[in-house]
N, C-alpha and C positions, 0 to 999 in steps of 0.2 A: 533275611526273610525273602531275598528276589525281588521285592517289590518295583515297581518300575514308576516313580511318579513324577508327572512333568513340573520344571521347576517355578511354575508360573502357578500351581497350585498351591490351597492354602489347608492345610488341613491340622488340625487341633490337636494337641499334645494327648487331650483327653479322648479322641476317639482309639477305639480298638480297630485295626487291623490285622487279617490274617496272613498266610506265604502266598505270594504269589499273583498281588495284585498291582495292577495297572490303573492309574488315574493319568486322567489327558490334563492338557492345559487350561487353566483358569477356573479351574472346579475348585467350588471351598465345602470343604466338611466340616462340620462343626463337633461339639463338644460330648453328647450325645449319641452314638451311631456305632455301630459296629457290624464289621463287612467280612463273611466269609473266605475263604480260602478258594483261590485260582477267581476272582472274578474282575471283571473290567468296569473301568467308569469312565464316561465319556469324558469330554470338553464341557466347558461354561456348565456344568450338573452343580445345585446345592442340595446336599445332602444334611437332613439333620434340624431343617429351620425347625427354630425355634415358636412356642404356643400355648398358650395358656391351657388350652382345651386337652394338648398329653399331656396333661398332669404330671410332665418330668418323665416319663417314658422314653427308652429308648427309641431309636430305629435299627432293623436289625433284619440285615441282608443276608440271607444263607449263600451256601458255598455256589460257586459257578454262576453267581451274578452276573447279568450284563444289562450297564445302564446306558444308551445311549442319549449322544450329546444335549444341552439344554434341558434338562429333566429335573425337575423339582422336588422332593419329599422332604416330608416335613417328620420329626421327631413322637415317637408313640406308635409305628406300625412296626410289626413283623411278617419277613415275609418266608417263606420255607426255601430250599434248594432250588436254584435252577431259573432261578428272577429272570427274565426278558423282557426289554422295553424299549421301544421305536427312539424318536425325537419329540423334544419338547412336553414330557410326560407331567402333567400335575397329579401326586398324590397325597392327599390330605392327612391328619392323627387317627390314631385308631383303627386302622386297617387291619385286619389278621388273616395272611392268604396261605394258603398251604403251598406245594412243591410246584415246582415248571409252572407259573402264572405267567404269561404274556400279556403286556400291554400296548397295545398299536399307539404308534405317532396321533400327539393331539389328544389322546386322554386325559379322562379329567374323573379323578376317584375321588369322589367330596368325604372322604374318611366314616369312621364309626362302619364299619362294616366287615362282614366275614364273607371270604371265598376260601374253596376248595382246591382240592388238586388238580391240574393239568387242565385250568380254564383258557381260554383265547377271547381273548376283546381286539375287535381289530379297531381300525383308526378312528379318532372323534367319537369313543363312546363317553358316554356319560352313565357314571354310577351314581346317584344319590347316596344322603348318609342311610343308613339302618338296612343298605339293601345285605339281605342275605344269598349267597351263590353257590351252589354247590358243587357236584366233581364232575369234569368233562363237558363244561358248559363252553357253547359258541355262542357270542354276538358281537353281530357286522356292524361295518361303519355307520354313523349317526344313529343309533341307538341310544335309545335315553332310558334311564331308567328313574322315574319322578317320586318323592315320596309327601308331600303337601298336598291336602286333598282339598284347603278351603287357602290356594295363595293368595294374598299373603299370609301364613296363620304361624303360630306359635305347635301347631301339631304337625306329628313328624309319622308317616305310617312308610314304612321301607317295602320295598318287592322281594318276593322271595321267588328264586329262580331255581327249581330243582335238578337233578343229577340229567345229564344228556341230552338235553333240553338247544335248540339251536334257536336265536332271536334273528331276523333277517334284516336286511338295511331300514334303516331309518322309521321302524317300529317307536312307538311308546308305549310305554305299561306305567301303566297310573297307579296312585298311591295305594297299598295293601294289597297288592297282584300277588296272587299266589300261582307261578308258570310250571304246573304238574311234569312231572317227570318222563322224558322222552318226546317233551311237545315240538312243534316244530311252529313257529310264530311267522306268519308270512312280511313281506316287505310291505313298508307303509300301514302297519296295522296299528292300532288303538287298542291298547288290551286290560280290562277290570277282573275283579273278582277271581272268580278261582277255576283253572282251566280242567279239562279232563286229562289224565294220562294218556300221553302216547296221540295226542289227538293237533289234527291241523285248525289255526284260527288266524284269520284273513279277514282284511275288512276294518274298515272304522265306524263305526265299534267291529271288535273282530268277532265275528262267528266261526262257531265250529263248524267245518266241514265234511267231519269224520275222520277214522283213522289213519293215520300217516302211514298203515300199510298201504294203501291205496296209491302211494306213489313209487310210480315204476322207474328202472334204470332204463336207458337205451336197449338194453340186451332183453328189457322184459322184466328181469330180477326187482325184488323188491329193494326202494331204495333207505325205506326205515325198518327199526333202528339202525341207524347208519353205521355204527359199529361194528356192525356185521360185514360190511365190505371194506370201510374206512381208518385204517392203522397206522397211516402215518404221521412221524414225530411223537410216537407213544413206544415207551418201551416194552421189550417181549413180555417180561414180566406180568405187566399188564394186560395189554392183548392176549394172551394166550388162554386167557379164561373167557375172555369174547364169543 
């Protein structure tokens, strides 16, 4: 199969492997787990932990995986094509991410939850369980997304983040946020209840400030939806209906 695995790794008879994969040193995989074709796994990575909570679920890396070193997952998520993850990654059971998901160094995905295609979390976000994400979303470092509206309680209400939606640094969106689609969430903001499409909110608590056409490029041009100028690391395919 090509495979190329360092001998200092430990990995279980029972996991599935596809051609063409690279494991580093001292990474154990467990029993549980299976990893698409052409992908890399760092150093010191445990893939597969064990948990009451999958309920015996696998974990299951699509092709062109790359997990970098120290990175944790645990057994019960799936993730689509095209996996990307920094250093030192925790992701918890029950995740279900679609194609090209990047996770920045220092995340932390407390499982139960659905993301979409071709998301970016850059470093130190935090996902709660239940959060719901959907396709083309951006959010920057220290971002939190919370779902407990009375800590400490036994109630779980998750944020739901709609399609091309960007969250800015070190935002929080508090429990049952609904971030309407095309929003642009400013840094340091506090975000509840249900945003408007396509609109800016800044602020703790965030207020709207209107529409995020209102924000200009250097040249003058409008800068949202950002799509409209912004193509990179997205395939033609995609873009070209942009």
């Amino acid at each position: 199969m090509n495979n190329s695995i360092h001998p200092t790794a430990i990995i279980s008879e029972k996991a599935i492997l596809g051609k063409n994969i690279t494991i580093g040193a001292n990474t154990i995989i467990y029993d549980n787990v299976e990893i698409g074709d052409d992908s890399f796994i760092g150093a010191f990575c445990e893939l597969g932990v064990n948990n009451h909570l999958s309920e015996g679920q696998k974990l299951v890396l699509g092709k062109n995986s790359h997990i970098r070193s120290h990175s944790i997952f645990y057994e019960g998520s799936e993730f689509g094509d095209g996996l990307i993850t920094g250093h030192r990654v925790t992701v918890r059971e029950k995740v279900l991410a679609g194609k090209n998901l990047q996770i920045g160094t220092l995340c932390d995905l407390q499982g139960h939850c659905e993301i979409g295609d071709y998301v970016r979390f850059h470093s130190n976000v935090h996902i709660g369980q239940h959060s719901k994400i959907g396709n083309f979303v951006w959010i920057f470092p220290y971002v939190v997304l919370t779902n407990d509206p009375y800590p400490p309680s036994e109630i779980q209400m998750g944020v739901t983040v709609e399609d091309f939606v960007s969250i800015c640094t070190m935002s929080v969106i508090l429990p049952g946020a609904i971030i309407s689609e095309g929003c642009l969430i400013g840094a340091h903001s506090c975000v509840k209840g249900i945003t408007e499409k396509d609109s800016i909110y800044v602020g703790s608590p965030a207020k709207n400030l209107g529409s995020t056409s209102r924000i200009k490029l250097e040249d003058g041009s409008t800068a949202y939806p950002w799509r409209h100028h912004f193509k990179r690391g997205y395939p033609e395919e995609v873009t070209k209906d942009w």
